[in-house]
C-alpha positions in Angstrom: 103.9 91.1 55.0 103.2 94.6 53.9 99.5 93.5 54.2 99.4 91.9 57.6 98.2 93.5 60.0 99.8 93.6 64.1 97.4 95.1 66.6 98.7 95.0 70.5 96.5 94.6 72.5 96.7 95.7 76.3 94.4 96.0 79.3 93.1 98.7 78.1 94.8 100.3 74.7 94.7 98.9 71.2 97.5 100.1 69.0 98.3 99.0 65.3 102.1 98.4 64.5 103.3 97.8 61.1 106.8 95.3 62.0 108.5 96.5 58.2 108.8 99.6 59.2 111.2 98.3 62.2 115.6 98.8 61.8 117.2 97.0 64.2 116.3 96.0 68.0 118.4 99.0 69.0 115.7 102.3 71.0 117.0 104.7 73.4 113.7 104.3 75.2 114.7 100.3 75.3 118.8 100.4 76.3 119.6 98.0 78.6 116.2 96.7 79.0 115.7 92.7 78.3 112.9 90.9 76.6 111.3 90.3 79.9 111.7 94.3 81.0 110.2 95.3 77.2 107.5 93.0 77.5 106.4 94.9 81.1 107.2 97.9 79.7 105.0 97.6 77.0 102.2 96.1 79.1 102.5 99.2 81.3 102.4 101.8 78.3 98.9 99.4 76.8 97.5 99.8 80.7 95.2 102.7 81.9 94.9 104.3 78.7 98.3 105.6 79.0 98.7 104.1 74.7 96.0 106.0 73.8 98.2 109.2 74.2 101.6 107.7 73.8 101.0 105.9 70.4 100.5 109.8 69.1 104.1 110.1 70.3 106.8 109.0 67.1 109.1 108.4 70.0 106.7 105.7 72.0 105.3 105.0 69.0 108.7 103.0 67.4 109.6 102.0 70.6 105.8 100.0 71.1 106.9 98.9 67.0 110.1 97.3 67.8 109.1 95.6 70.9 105.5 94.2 68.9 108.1 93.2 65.8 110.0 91.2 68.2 106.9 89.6 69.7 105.6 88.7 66.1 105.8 85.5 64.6 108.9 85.4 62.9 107.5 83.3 59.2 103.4 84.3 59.1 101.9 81.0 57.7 99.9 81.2 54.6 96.8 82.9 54.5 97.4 84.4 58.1 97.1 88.5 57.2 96.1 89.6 61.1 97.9 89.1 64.2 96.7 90.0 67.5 99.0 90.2 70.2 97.9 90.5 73.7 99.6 91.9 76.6 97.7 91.7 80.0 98.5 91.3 83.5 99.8 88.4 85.4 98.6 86.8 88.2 100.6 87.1 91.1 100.5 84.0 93.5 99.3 84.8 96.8 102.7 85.4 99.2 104.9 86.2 96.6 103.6 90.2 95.4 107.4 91.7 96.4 109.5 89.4 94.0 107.3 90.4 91.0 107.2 94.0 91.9 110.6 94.3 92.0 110.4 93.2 88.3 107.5 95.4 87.8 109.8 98.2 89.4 112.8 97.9 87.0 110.5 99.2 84.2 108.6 101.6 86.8 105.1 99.0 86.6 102.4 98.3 88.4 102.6 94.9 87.4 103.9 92.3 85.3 102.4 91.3 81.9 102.1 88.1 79.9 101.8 88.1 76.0 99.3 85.6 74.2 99.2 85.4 70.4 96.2 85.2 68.1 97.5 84.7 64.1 93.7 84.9 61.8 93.5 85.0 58.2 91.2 87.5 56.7 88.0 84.8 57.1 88.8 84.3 60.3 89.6 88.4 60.9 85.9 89.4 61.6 85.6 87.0 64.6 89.2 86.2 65.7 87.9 85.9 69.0 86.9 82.7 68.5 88.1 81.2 65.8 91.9 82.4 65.7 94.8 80.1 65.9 96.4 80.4 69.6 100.1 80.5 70.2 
């Protein structure tokens, strides 16, 4: 797995993770916090190039690692060597803006985000776009 490659993708930040390197779910930056709160958190940290600056940080930097190694596919299938993972915004239905900011809020968000999966192996790599395995 050494060799694959993780990339999180947000609105606007792009950070590499390497899931090996990952002990444990356990992060002070995460206690308390459930998948769903980790996922917006992280959404929120990839969104208006706050993970530019943060993935410089060792601290936000692990914490991005362990929630990408728990969003990555558990067993890659053979050949796959490059992962994408993409966290953007959700849509919030029209009338309903204060139950999903209250989410949002719990992580301190602007919004909720929704992670899409992209596995590629190394042909595929140079134009995952559109030829990558959706999950």
């Amino acid at each position: 797995m050494a060799n694959t490659v993780f990339r999180l993708i947000g609105e606007t930040d792009i950070v590499d993770i390497d899931p090996v390197t990952v002990d444990g779910n356990a992060h002070p930056k995460l206690m308390g916090l459930d998948d769903a709160d980790r996922i917006n958190l992280l959404g929120h940290w990839l969104d208006q190039d706050r993970g530019e600056d943060l993935q410089d940080e060792a601290d936000f930097k692990s914490a991005m690692t362990v929630i990408g190694a728990a969003l990555a596919p558990a067993d890659q299938p053979n050949g796959i060597n490059f992962t994408v993972i993409t966290i953007l915004r959700e849509k919030w239905p029209v009338g309903s803006k204060a139950g999903f900011q209250k989410i949002a809020d719990r992580v301190g968000a602007e919004h909720t985000y929704v992670v899409h999966k992209r596995l590629c192996n190394e042909v595929r790599r140079t134009v995952f776009l559109n030829s990558c395995i959706v999950s």
